[in-house]
N, CA and C atoms as a LAMMPS dump frame, in Angstrom:
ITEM: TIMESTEP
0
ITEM: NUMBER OF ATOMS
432
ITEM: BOX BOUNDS ff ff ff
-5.0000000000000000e+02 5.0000000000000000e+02
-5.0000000000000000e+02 5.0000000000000000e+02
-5.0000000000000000e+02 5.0000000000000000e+02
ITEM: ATOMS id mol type element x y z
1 1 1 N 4.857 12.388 -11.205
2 1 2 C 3.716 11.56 -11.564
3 1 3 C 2.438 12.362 -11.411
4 2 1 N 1.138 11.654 -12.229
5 2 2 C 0.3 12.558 -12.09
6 2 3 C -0.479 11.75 -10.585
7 3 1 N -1.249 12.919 -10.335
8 3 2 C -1.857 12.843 -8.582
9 3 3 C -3.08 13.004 -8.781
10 4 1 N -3.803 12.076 -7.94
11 4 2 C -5.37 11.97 -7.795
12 4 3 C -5.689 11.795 -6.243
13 5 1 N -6.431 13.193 -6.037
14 5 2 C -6.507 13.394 -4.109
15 5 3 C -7.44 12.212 -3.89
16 6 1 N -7.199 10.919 -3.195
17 6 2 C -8.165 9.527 -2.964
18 6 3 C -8.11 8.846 -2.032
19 7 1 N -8.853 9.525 -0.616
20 7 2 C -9.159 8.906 0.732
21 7 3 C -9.31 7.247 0.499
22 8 1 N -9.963 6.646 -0.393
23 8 2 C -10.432 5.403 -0.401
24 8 3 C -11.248 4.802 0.055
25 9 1 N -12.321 6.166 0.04
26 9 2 C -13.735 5.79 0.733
27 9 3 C -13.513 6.332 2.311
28 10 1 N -12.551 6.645 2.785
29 10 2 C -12.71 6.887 4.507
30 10 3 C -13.321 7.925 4.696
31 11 1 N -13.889 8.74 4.101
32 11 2 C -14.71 9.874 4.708
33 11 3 C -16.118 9.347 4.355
34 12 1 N -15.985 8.346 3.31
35 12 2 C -17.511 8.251 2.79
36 12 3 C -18.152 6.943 4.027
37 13 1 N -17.525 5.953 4.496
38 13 2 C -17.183 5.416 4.978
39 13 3 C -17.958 5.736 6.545
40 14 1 N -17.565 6.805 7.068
41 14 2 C -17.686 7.913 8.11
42 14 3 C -16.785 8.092 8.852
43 15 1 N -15.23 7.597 8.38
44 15 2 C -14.435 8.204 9.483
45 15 3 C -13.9 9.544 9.317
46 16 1 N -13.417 10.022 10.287
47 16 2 C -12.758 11.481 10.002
48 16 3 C -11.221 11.6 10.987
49 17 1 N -11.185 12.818 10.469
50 17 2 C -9.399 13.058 10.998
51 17 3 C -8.8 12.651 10.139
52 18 1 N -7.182 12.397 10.71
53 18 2 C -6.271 11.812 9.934
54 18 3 C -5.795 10.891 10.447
55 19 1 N -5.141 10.083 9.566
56 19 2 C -4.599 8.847 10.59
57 19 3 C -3.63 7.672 9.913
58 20 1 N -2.506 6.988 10.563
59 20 2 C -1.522 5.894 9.517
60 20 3 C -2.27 5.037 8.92
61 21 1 N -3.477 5.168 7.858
62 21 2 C -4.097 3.975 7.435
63 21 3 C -3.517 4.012 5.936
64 22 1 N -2.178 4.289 5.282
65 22 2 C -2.347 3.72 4.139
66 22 3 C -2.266 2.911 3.508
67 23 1 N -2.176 1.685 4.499
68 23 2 C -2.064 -0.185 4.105
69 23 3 C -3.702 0.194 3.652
70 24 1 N -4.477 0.108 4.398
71 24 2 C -5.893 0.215 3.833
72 24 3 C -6.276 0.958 2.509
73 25 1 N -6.136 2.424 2.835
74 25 2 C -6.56 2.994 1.222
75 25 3 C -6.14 2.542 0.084
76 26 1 N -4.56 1.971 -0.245
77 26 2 C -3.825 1.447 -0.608
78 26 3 C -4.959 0.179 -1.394
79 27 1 N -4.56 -1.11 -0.393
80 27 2 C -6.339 -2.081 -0.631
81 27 3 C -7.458 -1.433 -0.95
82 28 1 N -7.97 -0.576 -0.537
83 28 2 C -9.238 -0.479 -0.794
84 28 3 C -9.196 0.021 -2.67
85 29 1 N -8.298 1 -2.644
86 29 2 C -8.191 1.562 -3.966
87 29 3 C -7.78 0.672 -5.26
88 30 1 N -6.755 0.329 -4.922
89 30 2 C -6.379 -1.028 -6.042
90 30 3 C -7.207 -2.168 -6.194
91 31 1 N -7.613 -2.787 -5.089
92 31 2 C -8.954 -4.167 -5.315
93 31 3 C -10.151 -3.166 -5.828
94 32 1 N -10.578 -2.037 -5.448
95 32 2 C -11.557 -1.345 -6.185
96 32 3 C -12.747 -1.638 -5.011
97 33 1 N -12.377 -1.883 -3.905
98 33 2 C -13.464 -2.587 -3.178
99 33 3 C -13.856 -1.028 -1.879
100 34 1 N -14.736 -1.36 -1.056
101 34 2 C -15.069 -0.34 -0.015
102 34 3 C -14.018 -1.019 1.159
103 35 1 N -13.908 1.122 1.423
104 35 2 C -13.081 1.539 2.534
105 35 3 C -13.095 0.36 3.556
106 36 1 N -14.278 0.381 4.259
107 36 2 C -14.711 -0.572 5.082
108 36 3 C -14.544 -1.958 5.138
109 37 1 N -14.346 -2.656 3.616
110 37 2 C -13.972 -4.051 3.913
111 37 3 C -12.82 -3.799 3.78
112 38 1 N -12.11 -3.066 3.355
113 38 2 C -10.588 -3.526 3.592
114 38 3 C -9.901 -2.903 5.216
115 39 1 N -10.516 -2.32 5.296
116 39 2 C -10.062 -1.837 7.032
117 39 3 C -10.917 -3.238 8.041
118 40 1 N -11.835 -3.952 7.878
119 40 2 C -12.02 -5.285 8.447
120 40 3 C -11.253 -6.531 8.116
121 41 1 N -10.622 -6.13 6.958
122 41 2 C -9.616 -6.994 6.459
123 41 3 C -8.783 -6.918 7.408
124 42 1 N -7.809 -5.679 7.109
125 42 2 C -6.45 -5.506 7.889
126 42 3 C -6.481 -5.781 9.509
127 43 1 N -7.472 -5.449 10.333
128 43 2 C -8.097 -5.636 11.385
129 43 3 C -7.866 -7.324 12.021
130 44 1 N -8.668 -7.431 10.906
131 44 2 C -8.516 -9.262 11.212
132 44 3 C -7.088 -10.038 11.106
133 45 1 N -6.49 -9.532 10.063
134 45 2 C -4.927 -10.143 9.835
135 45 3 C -4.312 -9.762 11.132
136 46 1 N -4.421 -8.361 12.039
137 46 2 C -4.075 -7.81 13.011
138 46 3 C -4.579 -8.704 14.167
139 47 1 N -5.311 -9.002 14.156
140 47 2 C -5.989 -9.375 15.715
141 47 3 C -5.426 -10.833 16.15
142 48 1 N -5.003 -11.684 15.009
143 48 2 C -4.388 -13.128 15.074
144 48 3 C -2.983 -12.636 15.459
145 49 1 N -2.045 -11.891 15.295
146 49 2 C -0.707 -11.502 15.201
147 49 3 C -0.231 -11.935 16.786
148 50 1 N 1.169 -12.509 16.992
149 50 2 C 1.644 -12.726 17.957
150 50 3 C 2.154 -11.148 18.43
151 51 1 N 2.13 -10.614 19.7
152 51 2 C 3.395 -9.978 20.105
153 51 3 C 4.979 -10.773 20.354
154 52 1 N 5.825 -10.034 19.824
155 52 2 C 7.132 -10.051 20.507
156 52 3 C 7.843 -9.427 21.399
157 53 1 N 8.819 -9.57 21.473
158 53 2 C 9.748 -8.283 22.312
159 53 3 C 9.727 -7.304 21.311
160 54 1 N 9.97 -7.645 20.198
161 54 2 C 10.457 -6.554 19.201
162 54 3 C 9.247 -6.22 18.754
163 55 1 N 7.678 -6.552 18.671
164 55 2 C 6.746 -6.053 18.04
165 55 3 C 5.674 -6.358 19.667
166 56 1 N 5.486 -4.675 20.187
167 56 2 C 4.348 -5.199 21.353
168 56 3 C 3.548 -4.837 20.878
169 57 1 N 3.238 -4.093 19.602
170 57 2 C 1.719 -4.177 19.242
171 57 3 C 1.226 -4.963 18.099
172 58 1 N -0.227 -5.06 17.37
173 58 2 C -0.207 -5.698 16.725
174 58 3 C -0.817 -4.721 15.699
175 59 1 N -0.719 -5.316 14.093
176 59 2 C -1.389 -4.302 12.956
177 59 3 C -2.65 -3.861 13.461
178 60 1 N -2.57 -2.737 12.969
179 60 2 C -4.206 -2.193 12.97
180 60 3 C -4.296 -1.357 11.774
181 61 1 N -5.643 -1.036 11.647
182 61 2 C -6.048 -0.642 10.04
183 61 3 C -5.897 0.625 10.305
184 62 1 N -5.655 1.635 11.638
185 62 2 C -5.672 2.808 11.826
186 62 3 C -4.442 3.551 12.221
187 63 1 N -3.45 2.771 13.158
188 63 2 C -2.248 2.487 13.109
189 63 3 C -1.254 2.072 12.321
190 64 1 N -1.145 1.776 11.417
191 64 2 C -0.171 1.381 10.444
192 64 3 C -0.564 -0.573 10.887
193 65 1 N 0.611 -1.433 9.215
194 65 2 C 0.405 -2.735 9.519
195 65 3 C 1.857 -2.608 9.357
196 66 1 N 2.207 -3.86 10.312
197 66 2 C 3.499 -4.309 9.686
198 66 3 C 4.027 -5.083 8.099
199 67 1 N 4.855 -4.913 7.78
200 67 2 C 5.211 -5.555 6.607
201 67 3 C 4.981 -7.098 6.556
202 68 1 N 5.183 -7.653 7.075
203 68 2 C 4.973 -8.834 7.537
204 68 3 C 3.54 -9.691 7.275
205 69 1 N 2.718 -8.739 7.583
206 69 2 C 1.239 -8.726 7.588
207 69 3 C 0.434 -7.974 6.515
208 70 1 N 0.923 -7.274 5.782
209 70 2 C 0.778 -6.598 4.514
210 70 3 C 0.85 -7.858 4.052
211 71 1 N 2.081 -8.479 3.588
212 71 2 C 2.917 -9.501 2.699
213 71 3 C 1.741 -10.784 3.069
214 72 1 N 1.331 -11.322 3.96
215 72 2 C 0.447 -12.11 3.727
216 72 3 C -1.016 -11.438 3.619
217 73 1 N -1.558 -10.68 3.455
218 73 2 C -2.536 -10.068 3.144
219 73 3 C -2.904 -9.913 1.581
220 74 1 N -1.438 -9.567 1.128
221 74 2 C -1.645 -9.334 -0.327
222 74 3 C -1.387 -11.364 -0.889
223 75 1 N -0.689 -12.106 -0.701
224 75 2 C -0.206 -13.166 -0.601
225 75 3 C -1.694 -13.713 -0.624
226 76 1 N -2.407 -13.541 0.087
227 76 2 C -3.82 -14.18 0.58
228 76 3 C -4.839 -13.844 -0.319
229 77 1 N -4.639 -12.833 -0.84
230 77 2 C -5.658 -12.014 -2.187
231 77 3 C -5.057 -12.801 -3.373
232 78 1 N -3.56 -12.846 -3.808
233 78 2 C -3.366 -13.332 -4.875
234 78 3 C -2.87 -12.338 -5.659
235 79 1 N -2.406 -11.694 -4.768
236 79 2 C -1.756 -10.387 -5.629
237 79 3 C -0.114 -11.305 -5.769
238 80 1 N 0.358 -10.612 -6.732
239 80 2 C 2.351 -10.861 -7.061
240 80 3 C 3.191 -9.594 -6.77
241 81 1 N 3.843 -10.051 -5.866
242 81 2 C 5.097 -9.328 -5.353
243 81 3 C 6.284 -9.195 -6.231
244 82 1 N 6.785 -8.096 -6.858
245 82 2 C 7.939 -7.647 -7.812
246 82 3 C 8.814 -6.519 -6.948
247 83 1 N 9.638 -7.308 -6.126
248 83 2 C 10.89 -6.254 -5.803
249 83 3 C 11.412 -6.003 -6.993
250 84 1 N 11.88 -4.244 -6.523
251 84 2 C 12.768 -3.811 -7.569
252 84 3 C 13.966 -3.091 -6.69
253 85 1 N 14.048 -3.473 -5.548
254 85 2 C 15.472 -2.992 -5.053
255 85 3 C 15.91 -4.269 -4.368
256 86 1 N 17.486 -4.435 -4.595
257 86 2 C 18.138 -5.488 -3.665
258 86 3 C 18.974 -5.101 -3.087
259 87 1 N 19.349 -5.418 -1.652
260 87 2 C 20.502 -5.115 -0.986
261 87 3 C 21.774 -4.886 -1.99
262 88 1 N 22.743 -3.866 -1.44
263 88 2 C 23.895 -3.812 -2.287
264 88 3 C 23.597 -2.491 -3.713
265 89 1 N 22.256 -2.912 -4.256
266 89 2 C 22.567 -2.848 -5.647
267 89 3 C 21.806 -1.738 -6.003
268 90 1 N 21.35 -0.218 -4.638
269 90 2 C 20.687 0.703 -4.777
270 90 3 C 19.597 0.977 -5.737
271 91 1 N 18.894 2.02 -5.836
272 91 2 C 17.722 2.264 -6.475
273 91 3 C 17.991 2.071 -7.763
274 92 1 N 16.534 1.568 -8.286
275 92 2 C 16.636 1.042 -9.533
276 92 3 C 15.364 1.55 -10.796
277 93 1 N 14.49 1.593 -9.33
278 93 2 C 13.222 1.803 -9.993
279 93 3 C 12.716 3.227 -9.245
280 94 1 N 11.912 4.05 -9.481
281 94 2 C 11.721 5.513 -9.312
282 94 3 C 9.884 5.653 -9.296
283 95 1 N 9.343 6.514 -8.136
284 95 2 C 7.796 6.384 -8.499
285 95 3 C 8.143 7.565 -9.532
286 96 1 N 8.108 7.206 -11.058
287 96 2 C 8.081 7.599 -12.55
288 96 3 C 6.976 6.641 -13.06
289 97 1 N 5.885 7.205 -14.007
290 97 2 C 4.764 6.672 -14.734
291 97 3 C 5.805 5.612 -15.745
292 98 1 N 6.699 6.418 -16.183
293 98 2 C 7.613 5.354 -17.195
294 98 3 C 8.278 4.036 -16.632
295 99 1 N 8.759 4.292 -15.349
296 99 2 C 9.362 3.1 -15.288
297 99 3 C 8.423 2.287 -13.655
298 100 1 N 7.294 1.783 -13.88
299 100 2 C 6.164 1.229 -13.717
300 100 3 C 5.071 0.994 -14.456
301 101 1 N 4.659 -0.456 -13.956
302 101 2 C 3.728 -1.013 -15.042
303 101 3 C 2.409 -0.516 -15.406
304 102 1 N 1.565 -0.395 -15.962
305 102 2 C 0.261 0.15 -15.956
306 102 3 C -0.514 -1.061 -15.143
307 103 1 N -1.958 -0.557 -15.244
308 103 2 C -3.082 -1.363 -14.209
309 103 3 C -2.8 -1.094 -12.404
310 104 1 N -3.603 -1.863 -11.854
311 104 2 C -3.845 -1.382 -10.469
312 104 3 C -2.66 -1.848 -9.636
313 105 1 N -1.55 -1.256 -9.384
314 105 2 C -0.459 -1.861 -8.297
315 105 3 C -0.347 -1.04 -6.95
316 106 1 N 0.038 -1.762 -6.283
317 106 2 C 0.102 -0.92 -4.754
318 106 3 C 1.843 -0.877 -4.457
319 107 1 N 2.121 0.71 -3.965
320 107 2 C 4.035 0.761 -4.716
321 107 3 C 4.253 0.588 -3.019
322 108 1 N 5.13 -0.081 -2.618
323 108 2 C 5.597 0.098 -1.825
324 108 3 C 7.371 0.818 -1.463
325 109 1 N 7.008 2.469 -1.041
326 109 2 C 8.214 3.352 -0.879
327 109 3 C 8.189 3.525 1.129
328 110 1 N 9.481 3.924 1.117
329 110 2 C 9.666 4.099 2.194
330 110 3 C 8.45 4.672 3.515
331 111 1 N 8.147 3.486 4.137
332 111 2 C 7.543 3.681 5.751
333 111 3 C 5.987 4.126 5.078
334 112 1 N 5.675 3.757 3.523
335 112 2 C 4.189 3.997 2.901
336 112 3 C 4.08 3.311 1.662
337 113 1 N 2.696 3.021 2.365
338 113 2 C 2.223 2.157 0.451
339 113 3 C 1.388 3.099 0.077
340 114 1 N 1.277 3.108 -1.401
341 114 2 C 0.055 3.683 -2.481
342 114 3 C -0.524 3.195 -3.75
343 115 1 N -1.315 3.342 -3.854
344 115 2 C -1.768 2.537 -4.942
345 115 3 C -1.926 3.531 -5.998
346 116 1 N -1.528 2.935 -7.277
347 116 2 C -1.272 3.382 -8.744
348 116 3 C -2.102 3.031 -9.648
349 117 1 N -3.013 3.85 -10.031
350 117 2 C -3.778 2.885 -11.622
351 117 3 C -3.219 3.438 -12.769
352 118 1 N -2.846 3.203 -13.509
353 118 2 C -2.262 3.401 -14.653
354 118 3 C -1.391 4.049 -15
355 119 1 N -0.228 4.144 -13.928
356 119 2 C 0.372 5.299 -14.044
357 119 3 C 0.004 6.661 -12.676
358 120 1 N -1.227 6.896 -12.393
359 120 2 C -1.193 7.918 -11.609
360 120 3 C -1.893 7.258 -9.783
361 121 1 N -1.036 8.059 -9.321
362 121 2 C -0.999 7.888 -8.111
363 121 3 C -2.012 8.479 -7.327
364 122 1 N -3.151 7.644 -6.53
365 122 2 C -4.182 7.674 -6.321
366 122 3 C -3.898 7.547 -4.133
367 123 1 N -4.248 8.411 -3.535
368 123 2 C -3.308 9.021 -2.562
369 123 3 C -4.482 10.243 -1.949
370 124 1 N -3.601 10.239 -0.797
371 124 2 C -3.91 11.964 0.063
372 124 3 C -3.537 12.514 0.162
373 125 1 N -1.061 12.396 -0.509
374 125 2 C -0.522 13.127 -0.793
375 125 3 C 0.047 12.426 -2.093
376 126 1 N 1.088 13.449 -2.599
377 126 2 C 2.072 12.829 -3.328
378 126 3 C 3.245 13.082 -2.397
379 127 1 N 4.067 12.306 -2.742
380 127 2 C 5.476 12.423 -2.324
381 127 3 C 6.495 12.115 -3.05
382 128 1 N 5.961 11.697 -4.567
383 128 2 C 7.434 11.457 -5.457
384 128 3 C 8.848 12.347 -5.213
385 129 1 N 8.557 12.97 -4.44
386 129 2 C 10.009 13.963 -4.723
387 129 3 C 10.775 14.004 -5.816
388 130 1 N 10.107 14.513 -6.43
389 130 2 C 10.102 14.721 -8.111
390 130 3 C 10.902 13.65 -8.99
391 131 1 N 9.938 12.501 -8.854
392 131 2 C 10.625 11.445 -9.532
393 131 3 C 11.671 10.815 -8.913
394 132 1 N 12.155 11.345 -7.589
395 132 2 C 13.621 10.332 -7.371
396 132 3 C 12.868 9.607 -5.993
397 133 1 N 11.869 9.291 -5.732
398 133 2 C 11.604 8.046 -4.48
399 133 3 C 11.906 6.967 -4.843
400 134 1 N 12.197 6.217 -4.407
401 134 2 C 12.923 4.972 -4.776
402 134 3 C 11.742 4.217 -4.369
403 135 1 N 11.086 2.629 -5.331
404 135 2 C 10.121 2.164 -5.135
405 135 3 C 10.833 0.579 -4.699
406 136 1 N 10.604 0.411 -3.741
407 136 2 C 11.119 -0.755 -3.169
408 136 3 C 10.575 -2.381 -3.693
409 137 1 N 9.064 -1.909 -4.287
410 137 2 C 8.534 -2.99 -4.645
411 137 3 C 7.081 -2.663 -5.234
412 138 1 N 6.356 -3.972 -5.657
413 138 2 C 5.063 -3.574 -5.743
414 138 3 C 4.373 -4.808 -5.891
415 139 1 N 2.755 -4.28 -5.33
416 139 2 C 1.965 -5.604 -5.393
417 139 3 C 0.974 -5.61 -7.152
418 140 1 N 0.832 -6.385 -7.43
419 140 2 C 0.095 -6.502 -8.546
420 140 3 C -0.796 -8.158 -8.967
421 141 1 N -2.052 -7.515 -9.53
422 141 2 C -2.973 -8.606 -9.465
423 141 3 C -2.298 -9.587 -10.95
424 142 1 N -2.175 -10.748 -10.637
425 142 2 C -1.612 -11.827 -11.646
426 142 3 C -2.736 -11.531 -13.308
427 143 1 N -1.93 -11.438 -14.167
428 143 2 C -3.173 -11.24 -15.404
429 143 3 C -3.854 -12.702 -15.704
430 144 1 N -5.149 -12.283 -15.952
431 144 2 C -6.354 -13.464 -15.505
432 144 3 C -6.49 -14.016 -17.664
């Protein structure tokens, strides 16, 4: 796929380093909106979150989010969820420009989201591994 190097505003923003935020760039890049509100976004979905045994921390915009909290985040925007893998029935769909939709989607592949405009993958790396990542799903805004 083609690659576009795209912090999502976090340097402009003023943060620096590196860090698990690509639930955020992800949002920030696809809604088209600043770094900053979508890292107060994720923040906030984070700060309501129960702990469990199995989860003692909660999302953070700098730390990674859980899936869980992604899924109502995007759910809450009004974005549509399209799995393309089901138990059993292995990879189906590939981060390939061909077999994904055009317009702004956020792909969700293994342990990372990224957001896609038209085909190219808008990111701080690529990682297609040359076409064979398997895309587990994706968020996309409902056509208006």
């Amino acid at each position: 796929m083609e690659f576009v190097f795209d912090d999502g505003g976090r340097a402009s923003a003023g943060y620096k380093g590196g860090t698990g935020d690509c639930a955020v760039r992800a949002i920030a890049i696809a809604l088209n909106c600043p770094y900053q509100d979508a890292y107060d976004l994720v923040n906030a979905y984070g700060a309501v979150e129960y702990k469990t045994k199995r989860r003692k921390t909660q999302s953070s915009a700098r730390t990674g989010v859980y899936k869980a909290t992604f899924k109502r985040i995007m759910k809450d925007l009004e974005w549509i969820w399209t799995p393309t893998m089901f138990v059993g029935q292995g990879c189906k769909v590939h981060m390939k420009k061909d077999e994904l939709p055009s317009g702004r989607i956020i792909l969700n592949v293994s342990k990372h989201y990224c957001a896609v405009v038209d085909g190219v993958v808008h990111d701080t790396f690529l990682d297609d591994r040359n076409g064979t990542r398997c895309v587990y799903g994706y968020w996309s805004k409902p056509a208006q």
